[in-house]
C-alpha positions as CSV (number, residue, x, y, z in Angstrom):
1,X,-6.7,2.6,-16.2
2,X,-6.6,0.4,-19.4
3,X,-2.8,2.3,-20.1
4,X,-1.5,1.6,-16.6
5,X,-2.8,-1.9,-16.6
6,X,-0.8,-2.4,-20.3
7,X,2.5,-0.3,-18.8
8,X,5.6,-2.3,-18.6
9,X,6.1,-1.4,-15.1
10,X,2.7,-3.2,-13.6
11,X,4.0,-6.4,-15.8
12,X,7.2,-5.7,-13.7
13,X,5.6,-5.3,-10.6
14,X,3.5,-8.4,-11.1
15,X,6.7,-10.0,-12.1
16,X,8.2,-9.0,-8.6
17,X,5.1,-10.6,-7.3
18,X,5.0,-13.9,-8.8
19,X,8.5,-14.2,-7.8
20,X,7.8,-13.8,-4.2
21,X,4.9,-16.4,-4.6
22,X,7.5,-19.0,-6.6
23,X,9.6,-18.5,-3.5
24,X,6.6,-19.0,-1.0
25,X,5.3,-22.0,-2.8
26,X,8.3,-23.5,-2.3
27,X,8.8,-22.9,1.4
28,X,6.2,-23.9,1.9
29,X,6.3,-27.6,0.5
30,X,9.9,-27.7,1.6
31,X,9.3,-27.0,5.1
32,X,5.9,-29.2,5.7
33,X,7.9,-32.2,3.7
34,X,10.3,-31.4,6.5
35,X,8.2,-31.2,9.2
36,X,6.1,-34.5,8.4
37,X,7.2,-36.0,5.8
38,X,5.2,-38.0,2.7
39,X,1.9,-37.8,4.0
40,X,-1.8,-37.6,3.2
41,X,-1.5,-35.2,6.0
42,X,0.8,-32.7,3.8
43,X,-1.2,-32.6,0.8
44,X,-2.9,-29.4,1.4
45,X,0.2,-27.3,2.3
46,X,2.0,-29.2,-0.9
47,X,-0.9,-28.1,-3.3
48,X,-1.3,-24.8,-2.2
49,X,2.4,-24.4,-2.3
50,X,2.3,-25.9,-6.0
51,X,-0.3,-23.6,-6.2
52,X,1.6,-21.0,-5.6
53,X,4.4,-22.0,-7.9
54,X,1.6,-21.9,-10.5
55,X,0.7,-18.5,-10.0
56,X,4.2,-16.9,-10.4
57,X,4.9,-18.9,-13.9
58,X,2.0,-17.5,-14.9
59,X,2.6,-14.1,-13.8
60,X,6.1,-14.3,-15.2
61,X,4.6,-16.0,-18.7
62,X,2.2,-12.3,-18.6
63,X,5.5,-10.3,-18.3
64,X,7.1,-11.7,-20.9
65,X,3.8,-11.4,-23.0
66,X,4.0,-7.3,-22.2
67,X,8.0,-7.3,-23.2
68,X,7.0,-8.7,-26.5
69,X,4.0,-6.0,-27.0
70,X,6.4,-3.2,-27.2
């Protein structure tokens, strides 16, 4: 398990991942900014989508960490 975990191609599948979430994140606070504007109403959906965002620079900083290992 330790090997698969460690293989290039679950960092790349993680990578796929944390793209999808970037991409999320963003629709997310895109379309509730749309929808109702600069509110204290919004900030739930803006965190999580910032969370979100978060999560796939992270999971994209882990791929780049498993490129450099080989």
């Amino acid at each position: 398990m330790k090997r698969f975990v460690r293989s290039e191609g679950y960092a790349r599948a993680r990578l796929v991942s944390g793209a999808l979430f970037v991409l999320l994140g963003a629709i997310v606070i895109v379309r509730t900014l749309a929808v109702t504007g600069p509110s204290f109403g919004a900030l739930p959906a803006c965190v999580l989508g910032a969370a979100m965002i978060a999560l796939g620079s992270l999971r994209y900083r882990d791929y780049l960490a498993a490129r450099a290992r080989r």
